[in-house]
N, C-alpha and C positions, 0 to 999 in steps of 0.2 A: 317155291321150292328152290335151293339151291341148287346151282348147275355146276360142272366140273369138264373139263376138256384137257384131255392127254394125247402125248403123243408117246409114240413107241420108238427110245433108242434102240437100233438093231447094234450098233456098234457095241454099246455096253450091256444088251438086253435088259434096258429097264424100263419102265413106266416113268416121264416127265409129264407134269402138271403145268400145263399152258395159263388154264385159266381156272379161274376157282371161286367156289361161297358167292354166285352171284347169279340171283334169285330172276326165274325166266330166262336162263341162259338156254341161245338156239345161237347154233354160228356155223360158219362155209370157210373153208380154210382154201386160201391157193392150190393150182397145182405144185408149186415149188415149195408152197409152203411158209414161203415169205410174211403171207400177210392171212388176218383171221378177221373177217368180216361178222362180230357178233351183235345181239339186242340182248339185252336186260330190263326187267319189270321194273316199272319207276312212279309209285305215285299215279296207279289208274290210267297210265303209258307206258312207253318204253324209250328205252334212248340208243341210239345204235353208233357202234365203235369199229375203230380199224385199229388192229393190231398190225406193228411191223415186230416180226419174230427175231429180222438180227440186230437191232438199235432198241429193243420193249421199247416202244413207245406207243404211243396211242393216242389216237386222234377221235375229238368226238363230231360227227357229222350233225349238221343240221338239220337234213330227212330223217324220216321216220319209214325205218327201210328193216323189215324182217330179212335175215340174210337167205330164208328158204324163198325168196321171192328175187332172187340175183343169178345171173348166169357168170363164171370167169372169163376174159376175152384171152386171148395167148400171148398178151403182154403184161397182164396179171390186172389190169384194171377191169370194172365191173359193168355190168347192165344189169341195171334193179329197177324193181317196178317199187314205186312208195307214195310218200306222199310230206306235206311240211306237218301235218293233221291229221290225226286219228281221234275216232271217239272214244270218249272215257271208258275203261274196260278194263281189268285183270287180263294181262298179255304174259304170252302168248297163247294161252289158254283159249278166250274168248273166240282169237280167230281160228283154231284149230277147230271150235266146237260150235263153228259156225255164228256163233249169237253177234259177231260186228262184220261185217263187210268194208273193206276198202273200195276208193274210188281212187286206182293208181294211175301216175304219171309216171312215162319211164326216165331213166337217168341215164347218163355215163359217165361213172363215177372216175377220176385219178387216183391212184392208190397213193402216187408218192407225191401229191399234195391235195389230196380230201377234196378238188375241188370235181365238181360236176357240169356237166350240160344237159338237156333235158333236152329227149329224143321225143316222147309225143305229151303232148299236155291234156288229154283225156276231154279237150274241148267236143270232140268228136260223137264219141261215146264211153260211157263208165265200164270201169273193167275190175275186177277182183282179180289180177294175175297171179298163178302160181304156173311150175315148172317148168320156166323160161331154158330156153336152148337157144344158142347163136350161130348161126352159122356166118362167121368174119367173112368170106368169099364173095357170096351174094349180098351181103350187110343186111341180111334179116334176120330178125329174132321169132320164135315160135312161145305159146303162154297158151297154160287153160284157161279161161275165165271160172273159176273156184266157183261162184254161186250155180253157173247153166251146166258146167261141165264142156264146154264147148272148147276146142284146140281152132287157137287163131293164128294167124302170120300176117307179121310188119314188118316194112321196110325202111330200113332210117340211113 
């Protein structure tokens, strides 16, 4: 189904169109708003994008990274849980309705140049993370594991 992502001028009170007509659209916007971390259904995948809102440009990353799976850090780059792989599936459908489970690795992504380092590599144990929290201070991050329902905390 196609996805559509607006933002609200207060200045002029209007409705602007970010993003549009783009089938599986799930996305996390900055706090400043600068940048729009979205996934789009691709061919029994998805591909995941970085919007910068004052230059439209956009970058396509190489994870395979649901933006509901990212936290914001306060310098506007990201901690995502993903992976280079996912199984074949109607996204993001599939993972919302449970039928694929991810085996995530976490990231830290750069926003202003796409590139990443990778905080746990899942050698450990498998994780399905959803609603990542960071707290910058202590350098942990907080995730449920989506299958158990379980709330876990890492330190990177």
């Amino acid at each position: 189904v196609p996805g559509y992502l607006y933002r609200i001028d207060t200045t002029e009170k209007k409705l602007r169109r970010v993003l549009g007509t783009i089938n599986g659209l799930t996305t996390s916007v900055s706090p400043s708003g600068t940048y729009v971390l979205y996934s789009q259904n691709s061919s029994n995948s998805f591909v995941t994008r970085l919007l910068n809102t004052k230059t439209n440009t956009t970058q396509n990353l190489s994870l395979k990274i649901m933006p509901e799976k990212c936290a914001w850090l306060q310098t506007e780059d990201l901690v995502c849980a993903g992976s280079t792989i996912v199984p074949e599936a109607v996204y993001p459908d599939a993972w919302y309705q449970g039928t694929v489970s991810f085996s995530d690795q976490l990231y830290r992504i750069y926003t202003s140049t796409a590139i990443y380092d990778t905080l746990y590599d899942n050698s450990g144990r498998s994780f399905d993370m959803t609603n990542l929290a960071v707290d910058e201070s202590l350098r942990t991050i907080y995730f449920i594991d989506k299958p158990t329902g379980v709330l876990w905390q890492m330190t990177y």
